[in-house]
N, C-alpha and C positions, 0 to 999 in steps of 0.2 A: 202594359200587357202582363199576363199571367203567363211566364214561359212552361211548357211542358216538357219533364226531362224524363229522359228513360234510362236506367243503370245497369251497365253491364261489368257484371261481377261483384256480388257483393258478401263478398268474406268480410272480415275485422274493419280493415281500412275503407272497404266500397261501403259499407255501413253507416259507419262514423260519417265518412261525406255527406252520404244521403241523408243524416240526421243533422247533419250542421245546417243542411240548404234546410231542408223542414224548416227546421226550429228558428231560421229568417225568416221565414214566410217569402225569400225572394223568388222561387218556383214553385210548381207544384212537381210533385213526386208521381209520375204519370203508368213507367211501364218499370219493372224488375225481370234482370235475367242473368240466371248463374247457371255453370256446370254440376252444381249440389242441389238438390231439389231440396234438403235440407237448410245449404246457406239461404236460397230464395224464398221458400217458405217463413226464416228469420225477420229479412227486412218485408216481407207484406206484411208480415204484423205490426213491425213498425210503419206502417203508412197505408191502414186500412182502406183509401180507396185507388191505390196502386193495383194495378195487374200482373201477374208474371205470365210472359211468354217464353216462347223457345229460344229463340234466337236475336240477332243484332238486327238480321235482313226484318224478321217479325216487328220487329219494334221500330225499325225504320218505318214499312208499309202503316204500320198504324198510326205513325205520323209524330214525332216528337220535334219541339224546336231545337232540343241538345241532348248529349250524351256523354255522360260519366262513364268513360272506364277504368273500369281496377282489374286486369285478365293478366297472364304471364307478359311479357314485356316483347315477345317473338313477336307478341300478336298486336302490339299498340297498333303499328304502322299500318299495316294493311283492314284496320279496323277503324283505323280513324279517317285513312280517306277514303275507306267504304261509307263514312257515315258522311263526311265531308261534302262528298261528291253525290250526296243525294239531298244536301240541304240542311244537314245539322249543324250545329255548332256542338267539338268535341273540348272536354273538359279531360286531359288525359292523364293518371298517375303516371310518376316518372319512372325510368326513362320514358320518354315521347317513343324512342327508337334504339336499334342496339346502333348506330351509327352517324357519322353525319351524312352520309348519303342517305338512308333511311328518313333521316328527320328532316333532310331537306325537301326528300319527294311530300311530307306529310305538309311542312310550310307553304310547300308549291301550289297543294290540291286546296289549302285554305284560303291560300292568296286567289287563287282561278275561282273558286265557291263563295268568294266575301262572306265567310264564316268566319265567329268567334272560336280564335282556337288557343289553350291554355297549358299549363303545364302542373302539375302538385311540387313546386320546389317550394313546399312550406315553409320552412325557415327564414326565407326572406321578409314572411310575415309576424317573425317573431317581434317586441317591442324594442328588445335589445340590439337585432340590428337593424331596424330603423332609424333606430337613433344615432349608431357607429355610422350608417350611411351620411347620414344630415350632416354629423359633423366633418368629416371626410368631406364633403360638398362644400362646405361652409370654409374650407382650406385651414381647419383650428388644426388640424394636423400636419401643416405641412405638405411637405411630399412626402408621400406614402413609396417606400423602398421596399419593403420588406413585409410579407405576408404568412403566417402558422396556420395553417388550416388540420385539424384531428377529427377522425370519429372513428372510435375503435366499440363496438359492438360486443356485450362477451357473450353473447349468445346466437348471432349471424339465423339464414331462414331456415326454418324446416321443412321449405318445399321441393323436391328435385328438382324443377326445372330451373331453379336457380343456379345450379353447383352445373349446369351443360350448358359449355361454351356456345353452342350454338341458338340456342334459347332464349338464354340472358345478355349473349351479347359478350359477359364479362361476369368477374366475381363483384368482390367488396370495393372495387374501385368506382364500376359501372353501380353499384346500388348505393354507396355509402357518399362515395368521392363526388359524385356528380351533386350533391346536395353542396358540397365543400366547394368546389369547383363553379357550382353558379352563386353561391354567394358570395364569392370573394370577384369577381367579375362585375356582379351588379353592384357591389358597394364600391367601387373603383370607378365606375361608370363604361366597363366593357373594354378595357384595356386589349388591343389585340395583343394572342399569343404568340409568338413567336417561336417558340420552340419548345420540348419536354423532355428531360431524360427521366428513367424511372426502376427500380428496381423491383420485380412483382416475387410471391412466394406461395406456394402450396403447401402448408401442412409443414411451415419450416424449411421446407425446400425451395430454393430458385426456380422460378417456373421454365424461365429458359425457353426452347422452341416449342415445350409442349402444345397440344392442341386439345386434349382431352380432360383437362382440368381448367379450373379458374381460378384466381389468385384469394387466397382470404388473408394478404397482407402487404399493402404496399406502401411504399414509398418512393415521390414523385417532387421533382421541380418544374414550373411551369415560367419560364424567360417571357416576360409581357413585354410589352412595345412601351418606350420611352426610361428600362433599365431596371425596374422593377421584379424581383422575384417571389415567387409565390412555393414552398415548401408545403407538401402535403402528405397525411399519412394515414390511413386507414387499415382496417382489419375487421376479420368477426373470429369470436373464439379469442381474441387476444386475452390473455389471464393478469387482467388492469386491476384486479383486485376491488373493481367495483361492478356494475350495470352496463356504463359506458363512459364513456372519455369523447365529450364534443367540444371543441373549440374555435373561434376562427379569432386570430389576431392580428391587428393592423398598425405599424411603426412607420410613423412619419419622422421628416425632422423636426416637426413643432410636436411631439407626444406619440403616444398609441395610445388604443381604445381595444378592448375585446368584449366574446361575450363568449359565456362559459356555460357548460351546465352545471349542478347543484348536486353535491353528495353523489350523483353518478346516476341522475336521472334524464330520464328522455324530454321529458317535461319540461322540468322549472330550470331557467338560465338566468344570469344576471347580466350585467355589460357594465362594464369599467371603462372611464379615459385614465391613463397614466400617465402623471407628470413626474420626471424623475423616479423619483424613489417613493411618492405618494401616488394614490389613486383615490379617483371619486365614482361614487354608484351611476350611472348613468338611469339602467330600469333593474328593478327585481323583483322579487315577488309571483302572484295568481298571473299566469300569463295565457287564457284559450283561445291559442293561437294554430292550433290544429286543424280546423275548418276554414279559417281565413281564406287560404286562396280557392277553394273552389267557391263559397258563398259570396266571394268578390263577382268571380266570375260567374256563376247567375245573376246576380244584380246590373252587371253589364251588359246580359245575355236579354232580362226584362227589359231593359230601359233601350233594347232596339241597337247595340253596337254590335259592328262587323268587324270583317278583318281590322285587328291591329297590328301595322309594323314590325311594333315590340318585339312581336315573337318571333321575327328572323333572329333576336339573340340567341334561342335555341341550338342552332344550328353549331354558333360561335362555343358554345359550350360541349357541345356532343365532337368538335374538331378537334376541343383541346384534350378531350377523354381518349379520342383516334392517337393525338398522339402520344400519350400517356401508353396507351397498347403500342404502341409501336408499328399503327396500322396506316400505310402508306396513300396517303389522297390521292384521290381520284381510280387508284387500282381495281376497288371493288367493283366501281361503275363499268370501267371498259369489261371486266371479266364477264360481269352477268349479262350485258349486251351481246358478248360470244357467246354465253349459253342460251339469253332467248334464241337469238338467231339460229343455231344449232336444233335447237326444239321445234323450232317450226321448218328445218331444210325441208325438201322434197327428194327423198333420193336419199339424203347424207346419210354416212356410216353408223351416227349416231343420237343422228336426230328423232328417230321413231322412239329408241329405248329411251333417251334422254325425256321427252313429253310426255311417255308412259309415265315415266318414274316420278316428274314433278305433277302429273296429276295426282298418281298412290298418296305422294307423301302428304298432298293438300288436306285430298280426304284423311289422311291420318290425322292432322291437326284436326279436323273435324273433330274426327268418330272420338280422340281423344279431351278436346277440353268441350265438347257438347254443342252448347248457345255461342263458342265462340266463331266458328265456322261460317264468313260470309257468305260464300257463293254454292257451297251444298252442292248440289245433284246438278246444279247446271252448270259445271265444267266440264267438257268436252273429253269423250274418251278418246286418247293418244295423242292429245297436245294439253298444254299447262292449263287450267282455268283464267279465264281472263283479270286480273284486278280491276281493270275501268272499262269503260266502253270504247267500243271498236274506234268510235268517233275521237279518242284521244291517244294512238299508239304511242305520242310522245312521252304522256306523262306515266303509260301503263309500263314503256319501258324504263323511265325511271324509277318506278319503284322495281321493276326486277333488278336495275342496278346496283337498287339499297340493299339488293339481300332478301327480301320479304320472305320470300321463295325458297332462293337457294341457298343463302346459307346455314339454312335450316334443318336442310332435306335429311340428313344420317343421323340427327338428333332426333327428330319427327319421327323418324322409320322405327329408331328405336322404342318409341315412349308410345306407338300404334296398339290402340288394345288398352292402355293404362286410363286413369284420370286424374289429367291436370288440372285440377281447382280452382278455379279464381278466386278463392277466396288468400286475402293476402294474412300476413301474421300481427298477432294478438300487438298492438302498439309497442307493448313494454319491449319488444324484439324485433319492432318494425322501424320503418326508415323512414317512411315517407310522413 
């Protein structure tokens, strides 16, 4: 079959995707929809018989088999199992979510939907670590002890909603580290984590208890199961005297193997195994491997595949980023279940203000990033707009568990009246 995809958000990054699946031929390019009438206006020129609509709901009703998002990262979650949950299959830029609770609720509504649901940790599709993977599999390395993971960015986004904790989730750890962080997992073959300690910094400083900034510079251990450690460090703005500094390396007792970038570029990477004190090329060179994974996953999407497993690794990945922050399992869930429950009292002290205020801020998300806004006008005045249908309170409460909602709300209140773009950054400064 000819799958029908619809794109939400198409700045730099929703772009390039949309022109990777094109230019396969493995979908067709059905519906376009951005907060810039500008960026949308962009990609229907590239896909003359594309439509642009308003919204995600609009593009849902009009009936697509999948959905590309590229939107701020607040909004993955409740946007992908908005689309989920009516029968799409979502192909979603990373993060999936700002959390593992988030990302779990969105695994949950794919797993309930037997939808194809994906993730952009491009890298994994580069030629150099596939190769580092094969051999690591293949045991030429031994046992793998010891793990380098770097991306220091000297340029970081230039979007706000990235630099608001509550938005992004996180700084350069949640945008840079989670790339570092699923690659050295998938090349290991998902080693659980065990533990994280980590140092974060703002502008130089220790971030410490702050709450109102994000780190743009960290450095992290992540203790794997079976004694293995994994050393991680990222930044943006860091003055590397080049582009960027990306790395990941892997020391067995029988060698190591890494793969690098070139001159300080986003692009071109090579991959080395190390014996001793020589090394051999593994891949170098032309490598376009920046559409890979979502053209993978149209091609899976045509050929009639549903839920895959696979993507409970997600989750595994987004836990060891929680505890990179310092962000205590399972806390967030019980919390946001006190706040639904709160929002819908009858009677309670604070149940009425508290429903008011998560419907404002809903609609703020709205009025602010435009077509990203699921449920519109039909949220209920004085209690929160529902995420799913009445028919599943279980799984609607876990996505308030993730956060979707509330730990949004003071960031949302704020950026009310602004516009947040989907459009993401020009590649040479992007991440994904």
């Amino acid at each position: 079959m000819t799958a029908r995809l619809g794109f939400l958000g198409v700045g730099w990054i929703g772009r390039h995707r949309m022109q990777a699946i094109q230019a396969s031929g493995a979908a067709e390019v059905a519906l376009i929809a951005d907060a810039s009438p500008d960026a949308a206006a962009q990609a229907a020129a590239l896909a003359p018989g594309a439509r642009v609509v308003p919204s995600l709901q609009a593009m849902l009703d009009a009936g697509v088999d999948g959905v590309v998002l590229a939107t701020p990262s607040a909004l993955h979650a409740e946007q992908a199992v908005a689309a989920l949950e009516q029968g799409a299959a979502v192909f979603c830029q990373k993060p999936l979510a700002r959390t593992a609770a988030e990302t779990r609720a969105v695994v949950d509504a794919a797993r309930a939907a037997d939808r194809l649901l994906a993730v952009d940790l491009s890298y994994r599709f580069t030629a150099g670590a596939r190769a580092i993977r094969e051999l690591i599999a293949r045991g030429e390395l031994g046992e793998v002890y010891a793990v380098d993971l770097v991306f220091h960015n000297a340029y970081g986004p230039d979007k706000a909603w990235f630099r608001d904790p509550a938005l992004a989730g996180g700084g350069c750890v949640i945008d840079l580290g989670v790339h570092l962080v699923d690659l050295a997992l998938w090349t290991l073959g998902f080693p659980r984590v065990a533990g994280a300690t980590s140092r974060l910094f703002a502008q130089g400083a220790p971030l410490g208890g702050r709450r109102d900034v994000v780190e743009d510079y960290a450095l992290a251990r992540l203790d794997l199961e079976g004694g293995a450690a994994a050393q991680l460090a990222c930044s943006w703005h860091l003055p590397a005297g080049c582009d960027a500094v990306i790395g990941a390396a892997f020391y067995g007792t029988g060698g190591g193997a890494a793969l690098r970038n070139v001159n300080g570029s986003f692009y071109d990477f090579v991959a080395e195994r190390y014996l001793g004190t020589r090394r051999e090329t593994l891949t170098e060179g032309a490598d376009e491997w920046g559409g890979r994974a979502a053209v993978e996953w149209a091609r899976r999407l045509a050929a009639g595949e549903r839920y895959d497993p696979e993507v409970e690794r997600l989750v595994e990945v987004a836990r060891a980023l929680d505890l990179v922050y310092g962000r205590a399992e399972g806390a967030g869930e019980a919390g946001a279940e006190e706040a639904d429950g709160a929002a819908h009292a009858d009677g309670g002290r604070d149940g009425g203000r508290d429903g008011e205020r998560e419907v404002g801020v809903r609609r703020g998300v709205e009025g602010a990033t435009g077509v990203h806004g699921v449920h519109g006008v039909r949220g209920r005045a004085g209690a929160p707009p529902r995420l799913h249908d009445a028919d599943h309170p279980h799984r609607r409460r876990h996505l308030f568990a993730a956060g979707v909602i509330k730990a949004g709300q003071e960031a949302v209140a704020r950026e009310r009246g602004a516009v947040v773009e989907a459009s993401a950054l020009p590649f040479r400064r992007s991440t994904s």
